[in-house]
N, C-alpha and C positions, 0 to 999 in steps of 0.2 A: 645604438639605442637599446637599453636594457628591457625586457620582459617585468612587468608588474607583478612581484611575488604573490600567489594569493593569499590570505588573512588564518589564522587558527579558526576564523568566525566563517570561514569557509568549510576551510577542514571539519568543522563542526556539525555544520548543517548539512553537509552532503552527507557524511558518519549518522546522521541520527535518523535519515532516512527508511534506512531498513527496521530500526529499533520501532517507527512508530509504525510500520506496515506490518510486524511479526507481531507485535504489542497488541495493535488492531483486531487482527483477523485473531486470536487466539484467547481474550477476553470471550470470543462467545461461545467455546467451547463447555466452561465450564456451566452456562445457561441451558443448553440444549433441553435436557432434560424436563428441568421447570418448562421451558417454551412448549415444550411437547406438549405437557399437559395442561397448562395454562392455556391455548392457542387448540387445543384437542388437535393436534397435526399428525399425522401419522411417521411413520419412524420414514419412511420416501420424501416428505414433507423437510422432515427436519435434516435430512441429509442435500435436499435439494440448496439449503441456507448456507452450506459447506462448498458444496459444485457448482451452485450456480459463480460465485465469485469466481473459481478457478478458470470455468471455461471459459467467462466474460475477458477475464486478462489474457487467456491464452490467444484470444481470437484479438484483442488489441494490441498487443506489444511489440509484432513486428509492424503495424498503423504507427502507431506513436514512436516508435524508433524510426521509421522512416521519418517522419516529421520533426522529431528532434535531429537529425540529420541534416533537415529541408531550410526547416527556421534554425532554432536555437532551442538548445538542451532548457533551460531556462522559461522559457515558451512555453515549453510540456510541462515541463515538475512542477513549479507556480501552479497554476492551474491544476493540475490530477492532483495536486497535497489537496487542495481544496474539494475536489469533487469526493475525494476519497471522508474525506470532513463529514460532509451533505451525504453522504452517503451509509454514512456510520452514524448519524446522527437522524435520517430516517428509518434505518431498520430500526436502531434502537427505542425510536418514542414512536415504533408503529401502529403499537397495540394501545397505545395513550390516545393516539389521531384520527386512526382511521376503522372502522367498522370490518373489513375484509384484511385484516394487517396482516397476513402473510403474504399476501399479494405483496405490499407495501417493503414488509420482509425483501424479499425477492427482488423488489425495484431498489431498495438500499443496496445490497449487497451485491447488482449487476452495475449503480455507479463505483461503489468501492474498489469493483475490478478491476474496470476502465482505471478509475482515479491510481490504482497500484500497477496497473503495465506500465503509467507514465510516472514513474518514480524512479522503484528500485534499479531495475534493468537500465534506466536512463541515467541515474547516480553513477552507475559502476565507468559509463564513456564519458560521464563528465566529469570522472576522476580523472581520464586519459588523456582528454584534453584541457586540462589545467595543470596537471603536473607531468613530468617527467623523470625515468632514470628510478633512483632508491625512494624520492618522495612520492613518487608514482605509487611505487609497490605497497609505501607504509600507508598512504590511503586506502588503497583497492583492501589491504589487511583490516585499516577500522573498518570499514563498510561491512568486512567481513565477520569481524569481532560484533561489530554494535547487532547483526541476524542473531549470532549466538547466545548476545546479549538480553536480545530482547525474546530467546527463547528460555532462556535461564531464569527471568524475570515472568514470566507469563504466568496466569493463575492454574494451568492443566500441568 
């Protein structure tokens, strides 16, 4: 019995993973500024909008890699593309919603973290177990090209 080759619409979607997590988090760099003073935040404030994502994925992605482990790679990414969504999508209309919007800030960009532990670092094992050998390697390379990609492309 033959293994089920996987699709370019595979290779595709796993490859664009990083491009829209780099894409993502890098869009708000060049806002800072404005937020600062639009938002009157202090410069602790507006660094906090930068670290709070990092620490949040840092403290999730060996959770969600165990669990992508537990269930299925598929499992996690589905869902964190989304949370990461919801997530980017209340920081950004938080000053539009809500009265305290850094707060709201802060609660955006702690699900974008989560949402980004269960992505990228989960993309890169669900290249390994779908491909093997040289088609291995030319994935794990777009995954790696589309990060670069999508810093080449960013607005900072």
């Amino acid at each position: 019995m033959s293994e089920k080759k996987p699709s370019n619409l595979t290779v595709i979607a796993i490859g664009s993973i990083p491009l829209i997590m780099t894409l993502g988090n890098s869009m708000l760099v060049p806002i800072l500024p404005k937020m600062k003073s639009e938002l009157h935040l202090s410069q602790l404030q507006v660094s906090l909008t930068i670290t709070v994502f990092s620490i949040v994925a840092a403290i999730f992605i060996p959770i969600l890699g165990y669990l992508s482990d537990r269930f299925s790679r598929k499992v996690i990414i589905v869902p964190a593309l989304f949370l990461y969504g919801i997530g980017g999508l209340l920081a950004g209309f938080a000053s539009a919603w809500f009265s305290h919007a850094f707060v709201w800030i802060l609660i955006g960009r702690s699900l974008q973290g989560i949402g980004a532990a269960g992505t990228a670092p989960i993309a890169m094992a669900l290249a390994g177990d779908l491909f093997k050998g040289a088609q291995e390697s030319r994935v794990l390379g777009l995954i790696e090209a589309s990060n670069g990609f999508g810093k080449v492309l960013s607005p900072y």
